[in-house]
NUGUNU-51474 format. One line per field, with one value per residue: residue in one letter; x, y, z of N, C-alpha, C in turn. Coordinates in steps of 0.1 Angstrom, whole numbers, plus 5000, padded with zeros to 4 digits. Example, Ala and Ser with C-alpha at 12.3 -4.5 7.8 and 13.67 -1.06 7.14 Angstrom:
2
resn = (a;s);
n.xx = (5132;5128);
n.yy = (4943;4978);
n.zz = (5078;5071);
ca.xx = (5123;5137);
ca.yy = (4955;4989);
ca.zz = (5078;5071);
c.xx = (5132;5129);
c.yy = (4967;5000);
c.zz = (5078;5079);
END
This chain:
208
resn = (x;x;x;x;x;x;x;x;x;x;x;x;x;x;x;x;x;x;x;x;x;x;x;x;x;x;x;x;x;x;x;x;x;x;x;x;x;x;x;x;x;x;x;x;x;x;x;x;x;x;x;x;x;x;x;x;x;x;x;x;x;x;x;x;x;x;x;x;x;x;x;x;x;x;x;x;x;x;x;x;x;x;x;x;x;x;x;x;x;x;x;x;x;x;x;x;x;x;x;x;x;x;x;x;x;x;x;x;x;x;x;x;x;x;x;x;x;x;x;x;x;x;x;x;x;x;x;x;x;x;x;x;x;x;x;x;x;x;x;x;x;x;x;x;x;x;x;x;x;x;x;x;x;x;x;x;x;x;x;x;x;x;x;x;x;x;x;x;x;x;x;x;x;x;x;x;x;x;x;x;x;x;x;x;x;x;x;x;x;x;x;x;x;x;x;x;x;x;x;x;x;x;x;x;x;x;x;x);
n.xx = (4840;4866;4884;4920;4923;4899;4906;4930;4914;4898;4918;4930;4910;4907;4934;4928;4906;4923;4939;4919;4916;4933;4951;4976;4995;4975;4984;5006;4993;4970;4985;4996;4993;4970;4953;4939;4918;4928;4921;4923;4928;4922;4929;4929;4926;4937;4933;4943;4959;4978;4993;5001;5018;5023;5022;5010;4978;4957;4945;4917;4916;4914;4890;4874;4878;4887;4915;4930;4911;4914;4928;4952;4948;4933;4951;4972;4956;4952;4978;4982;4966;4939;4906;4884;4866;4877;4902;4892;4883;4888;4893;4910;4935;4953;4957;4981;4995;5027;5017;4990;4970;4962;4987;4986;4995;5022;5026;5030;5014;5019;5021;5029;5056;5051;5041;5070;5064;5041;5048;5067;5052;5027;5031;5051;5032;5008;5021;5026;5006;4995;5004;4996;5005;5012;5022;5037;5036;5047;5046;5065;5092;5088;5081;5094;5119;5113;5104;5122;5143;5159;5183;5183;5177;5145;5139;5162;5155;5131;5142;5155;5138;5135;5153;5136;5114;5094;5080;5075;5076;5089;5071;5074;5055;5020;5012;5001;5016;5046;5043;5058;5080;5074;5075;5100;5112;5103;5109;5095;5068;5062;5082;5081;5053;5035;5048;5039;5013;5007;5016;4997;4974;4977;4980;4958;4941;4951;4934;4916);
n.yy = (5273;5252;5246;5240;5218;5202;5201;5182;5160;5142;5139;5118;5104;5093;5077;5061;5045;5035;5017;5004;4983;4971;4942;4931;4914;4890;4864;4858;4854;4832;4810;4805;4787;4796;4802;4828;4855;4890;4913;4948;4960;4996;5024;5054;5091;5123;5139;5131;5127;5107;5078;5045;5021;4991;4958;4937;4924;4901;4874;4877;4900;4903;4887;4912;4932;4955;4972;4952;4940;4916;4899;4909;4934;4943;4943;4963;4984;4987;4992;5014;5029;5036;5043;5019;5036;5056;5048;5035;5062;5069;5098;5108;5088;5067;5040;5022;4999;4982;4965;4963;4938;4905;4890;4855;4822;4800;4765;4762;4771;4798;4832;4851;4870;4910;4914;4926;4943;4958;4977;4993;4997;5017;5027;5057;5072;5072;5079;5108;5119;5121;5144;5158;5146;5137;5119;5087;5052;5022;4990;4963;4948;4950;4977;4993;4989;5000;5029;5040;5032;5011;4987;4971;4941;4937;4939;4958;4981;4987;4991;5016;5035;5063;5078;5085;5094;5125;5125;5099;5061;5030;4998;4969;4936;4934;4904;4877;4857;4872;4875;4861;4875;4901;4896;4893;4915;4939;4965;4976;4980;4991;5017;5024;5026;5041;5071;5066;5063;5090;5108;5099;5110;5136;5145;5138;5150;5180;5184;5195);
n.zz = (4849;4857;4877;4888;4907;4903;4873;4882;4893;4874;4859;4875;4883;4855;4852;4868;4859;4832;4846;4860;4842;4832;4815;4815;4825;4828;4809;4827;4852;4844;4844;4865;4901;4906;4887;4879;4868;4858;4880;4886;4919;4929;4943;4950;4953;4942;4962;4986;5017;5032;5023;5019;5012;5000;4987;4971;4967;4981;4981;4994;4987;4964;4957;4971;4961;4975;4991;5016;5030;5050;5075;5079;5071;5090;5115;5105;5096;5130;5141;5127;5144;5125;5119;5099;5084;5084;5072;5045;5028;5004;4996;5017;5022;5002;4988;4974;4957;4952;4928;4918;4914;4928;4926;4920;4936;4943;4934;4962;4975;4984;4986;4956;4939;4937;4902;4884;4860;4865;4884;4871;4850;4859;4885;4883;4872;4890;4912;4907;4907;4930;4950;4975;4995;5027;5046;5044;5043;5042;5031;5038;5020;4992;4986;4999;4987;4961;4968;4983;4975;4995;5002;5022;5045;5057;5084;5093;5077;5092;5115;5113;5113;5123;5112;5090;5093;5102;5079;5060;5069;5073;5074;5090;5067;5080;5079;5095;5094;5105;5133;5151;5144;5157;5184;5183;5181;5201;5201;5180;5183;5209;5205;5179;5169;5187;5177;5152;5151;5163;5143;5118;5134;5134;5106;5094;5114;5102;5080;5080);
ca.xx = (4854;4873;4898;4931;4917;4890;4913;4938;4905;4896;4931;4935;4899;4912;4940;4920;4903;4933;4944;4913;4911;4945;4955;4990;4993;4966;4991;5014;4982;4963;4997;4999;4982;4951;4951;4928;4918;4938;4911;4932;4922;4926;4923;4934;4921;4948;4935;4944;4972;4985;5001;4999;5021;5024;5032;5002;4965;4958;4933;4909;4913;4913;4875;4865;4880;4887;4923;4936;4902;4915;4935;4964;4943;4930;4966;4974;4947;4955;4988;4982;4953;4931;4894;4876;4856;4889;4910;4887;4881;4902;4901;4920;4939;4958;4963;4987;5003;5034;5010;4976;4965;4966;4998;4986;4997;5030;5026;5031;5004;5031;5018;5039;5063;5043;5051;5079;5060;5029;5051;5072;5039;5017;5032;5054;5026;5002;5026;5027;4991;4997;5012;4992;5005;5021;5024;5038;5033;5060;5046;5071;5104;5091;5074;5106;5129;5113;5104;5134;5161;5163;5187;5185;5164;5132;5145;5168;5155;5123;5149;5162;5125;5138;5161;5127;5102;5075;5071;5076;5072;5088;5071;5071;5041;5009;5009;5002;5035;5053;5041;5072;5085;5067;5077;5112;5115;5093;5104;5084;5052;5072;5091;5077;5040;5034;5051;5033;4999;5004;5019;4986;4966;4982;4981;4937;4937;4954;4928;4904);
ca.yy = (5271;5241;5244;5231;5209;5195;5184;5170;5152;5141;5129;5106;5095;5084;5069;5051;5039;5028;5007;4994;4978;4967;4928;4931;4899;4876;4853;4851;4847;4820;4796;4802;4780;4799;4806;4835;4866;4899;4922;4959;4972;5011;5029;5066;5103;5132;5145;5122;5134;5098;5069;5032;5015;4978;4951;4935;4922;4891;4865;4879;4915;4898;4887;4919;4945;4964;4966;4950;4931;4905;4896;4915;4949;4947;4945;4972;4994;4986;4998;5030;5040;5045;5033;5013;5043;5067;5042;5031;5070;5076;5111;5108;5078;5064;5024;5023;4989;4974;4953;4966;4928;4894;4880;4844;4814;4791;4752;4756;4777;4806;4844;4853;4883;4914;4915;4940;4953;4969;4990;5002;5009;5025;5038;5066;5081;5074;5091;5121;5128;5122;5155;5162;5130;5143;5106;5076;5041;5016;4982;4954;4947;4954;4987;4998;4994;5010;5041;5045;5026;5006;4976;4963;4931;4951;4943;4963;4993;4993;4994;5027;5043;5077;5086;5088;5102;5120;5118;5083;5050;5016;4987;4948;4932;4929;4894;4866;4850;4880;4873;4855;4887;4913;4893;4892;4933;4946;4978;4980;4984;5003;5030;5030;5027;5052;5079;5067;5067;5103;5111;5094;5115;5146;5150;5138;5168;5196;5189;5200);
ca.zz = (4846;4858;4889;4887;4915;4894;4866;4890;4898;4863;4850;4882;4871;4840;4854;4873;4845;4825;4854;4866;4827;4823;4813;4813;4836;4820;4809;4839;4862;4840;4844;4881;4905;4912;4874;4879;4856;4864;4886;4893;4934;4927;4955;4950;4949;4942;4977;4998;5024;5038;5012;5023;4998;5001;4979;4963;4969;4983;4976;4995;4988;4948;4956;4980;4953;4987;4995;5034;5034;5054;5091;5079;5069;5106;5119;5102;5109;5145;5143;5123;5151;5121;5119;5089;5078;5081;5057;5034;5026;4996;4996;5026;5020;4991;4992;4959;4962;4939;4921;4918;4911;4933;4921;4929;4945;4936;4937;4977;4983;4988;4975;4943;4946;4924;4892;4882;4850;4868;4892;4862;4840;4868;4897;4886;4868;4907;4926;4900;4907;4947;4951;4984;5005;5039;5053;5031;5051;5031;5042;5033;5012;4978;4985;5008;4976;4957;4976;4997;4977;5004;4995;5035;5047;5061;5096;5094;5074;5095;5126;5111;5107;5129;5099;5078;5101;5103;5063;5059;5078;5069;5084;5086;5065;5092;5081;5108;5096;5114;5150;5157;5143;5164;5194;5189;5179;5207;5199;5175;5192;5218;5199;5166;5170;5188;5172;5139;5152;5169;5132;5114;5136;5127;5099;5096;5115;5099;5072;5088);
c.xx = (4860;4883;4911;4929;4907;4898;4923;4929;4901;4904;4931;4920;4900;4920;4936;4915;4910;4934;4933;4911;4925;4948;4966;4995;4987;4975;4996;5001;4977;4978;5004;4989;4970;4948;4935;4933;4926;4920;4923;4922;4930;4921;4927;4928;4934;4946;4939;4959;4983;4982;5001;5002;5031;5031;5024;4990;4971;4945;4919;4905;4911;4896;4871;4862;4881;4899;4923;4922;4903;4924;4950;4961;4940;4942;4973;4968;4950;4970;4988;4973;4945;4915;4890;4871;4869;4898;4904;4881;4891;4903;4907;4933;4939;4963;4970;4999;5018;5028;4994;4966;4969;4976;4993;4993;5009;5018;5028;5025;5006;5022;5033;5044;5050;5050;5059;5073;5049;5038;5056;5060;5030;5023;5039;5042;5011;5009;5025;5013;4983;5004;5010;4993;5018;5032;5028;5040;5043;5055;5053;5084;5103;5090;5090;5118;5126;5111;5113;5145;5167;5168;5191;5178;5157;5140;5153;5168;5139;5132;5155;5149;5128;5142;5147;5114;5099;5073;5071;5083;5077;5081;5073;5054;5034;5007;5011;5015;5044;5049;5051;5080;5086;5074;5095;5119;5107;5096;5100;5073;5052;5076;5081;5061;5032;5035;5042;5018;4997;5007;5003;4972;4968;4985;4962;4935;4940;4946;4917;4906);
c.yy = (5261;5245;5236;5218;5198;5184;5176;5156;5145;5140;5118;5098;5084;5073;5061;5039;5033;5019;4996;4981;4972;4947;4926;4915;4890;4866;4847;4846;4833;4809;4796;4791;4779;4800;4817;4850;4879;4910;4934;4963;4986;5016;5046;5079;5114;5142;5142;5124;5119;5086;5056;5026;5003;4972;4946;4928;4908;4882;4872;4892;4911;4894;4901;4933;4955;4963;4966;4945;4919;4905;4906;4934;4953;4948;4960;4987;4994;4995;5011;5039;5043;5032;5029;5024;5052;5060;5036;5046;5074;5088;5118;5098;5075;5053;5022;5011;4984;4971;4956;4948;4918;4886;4861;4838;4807;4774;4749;4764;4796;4818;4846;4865;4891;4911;4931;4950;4958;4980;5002;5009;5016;5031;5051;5078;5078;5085;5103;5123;5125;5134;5161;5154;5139;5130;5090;5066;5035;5004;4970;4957;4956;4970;5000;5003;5005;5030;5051;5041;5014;4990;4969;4951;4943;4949;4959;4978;4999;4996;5011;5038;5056;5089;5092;5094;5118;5118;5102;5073;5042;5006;4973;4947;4928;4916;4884;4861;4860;4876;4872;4870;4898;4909;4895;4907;4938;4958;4985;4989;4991;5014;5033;5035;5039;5067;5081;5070;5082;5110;5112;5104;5131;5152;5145;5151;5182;5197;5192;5215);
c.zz = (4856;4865;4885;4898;4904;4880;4869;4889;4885;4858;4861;4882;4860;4842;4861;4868;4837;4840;4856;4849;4822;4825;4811;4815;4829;4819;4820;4851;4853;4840;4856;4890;4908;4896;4867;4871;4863;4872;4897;4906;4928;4937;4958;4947;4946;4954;4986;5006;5030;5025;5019;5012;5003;4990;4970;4971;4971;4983;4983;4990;4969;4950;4960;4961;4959;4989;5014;5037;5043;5070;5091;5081;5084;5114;5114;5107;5123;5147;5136;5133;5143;5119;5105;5079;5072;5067;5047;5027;5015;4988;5004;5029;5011;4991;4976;4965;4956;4930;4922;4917;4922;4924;4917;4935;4939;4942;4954;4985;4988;4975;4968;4943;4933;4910;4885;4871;4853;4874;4876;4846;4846;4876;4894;4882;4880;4908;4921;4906;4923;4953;4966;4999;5016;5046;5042;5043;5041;5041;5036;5024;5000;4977;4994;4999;4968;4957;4980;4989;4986;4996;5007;5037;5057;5076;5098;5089;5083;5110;5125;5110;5111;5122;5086;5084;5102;5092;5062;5072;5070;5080;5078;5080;5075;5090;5097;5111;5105;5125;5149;5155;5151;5180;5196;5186;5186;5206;5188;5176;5202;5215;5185;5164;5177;5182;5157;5139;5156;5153;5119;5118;5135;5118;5095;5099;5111;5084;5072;5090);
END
């Protein structure tokens, strides 16, 4: 007989399956400048206790089919304290981005925001079958609105992160472009990081 566990496990299966197969996009990617085919990163189990919800894939993580394959993923990881093996685990981790797809590129090389009709045809029916998420990570603008509501520039709502702790975390995108950023909010890496990695690592362990 069949656990309620099991067909949790076996509808987010499926949904899996619809996503990873969907061409919603096709058009708007083939008349962007990378003019490349839609390829969904899914990265989700319905066990997974901690949420890492971004914004969308990026050229490289559009080749790996791994999401955070790139200088930003390692930034990231760095600041959650969590290792390679721990977040690429997705029955511990749940990478559910805005945009399951690499947006691509404008005419100036510039990533393309997601597009608004994957969130609104995939994620509410993710989150429904995330029921077991203790930790939600929120990394950037788009992923902050939607989440939170938040209608601040990220400064400003990841300045407030205390009001949303320990479930939820805003941060700034790990991209390189932030440096300048990181430098001129050191309490960042001071106040917040900490608390989030001691957070990160507590809840790993209470599933144990």
């Amino acid at each position: 007989m069949s656990t309620a566990a099991d067909k949790a496990a076996d509808l987010a299966r499926d949904l899996a399956s619809e996503i990873e197969s969907c061409t919603l996009c096709a058009e708007r990617f083939a008349a962007t400048a990378t003019a490349h085919v839609p390829r969904p990163v899914v990265w989700f189990r319905p066990s997974a206790r901690i949420l890492i919800a971004g914004q969308a894939p990026g050229a490289r993580v559009q080749a790996s089919g791994r999401p955070f394959t790139d200088p930003s993923g390692d930034r990231l990881r760095d600041w959650l304290g969590m290792d390679a093996a721990t977040f690429y685990d997705r029955t511990r981790v749940a990478v559910v981005p805005m945009a399951f797809c690499f947006p691509g590129y404008n005419d100036r090389k510039a990533d393309l925001p997601p597009p608004p009709i994957c969130a609104r045809t995939w994620h509410g029916r993710v989150m429904a079958t995330l029921d077991k998420v203790e930790l939600t990570v929120l990394v950037g603008g788009h992923a902050q609105r939607w989440h939170m509501g938040a209608n601040t520039p990220v400064t400003n709502t990841v300045a407030q992160w205390r009001a949303h702790a320990p479930r939820v975390f805003p941060l700034p995108h790990p991209s390189w472009r932030n440096t300048a950023w990181l430098k001129k909010n050191p309490w960042f890496e001071a106040e917040l990081l900490p608390v989030l990695r001691s957070r990160v690592q507590e809840v790993l362990n209470d599933e144990r």
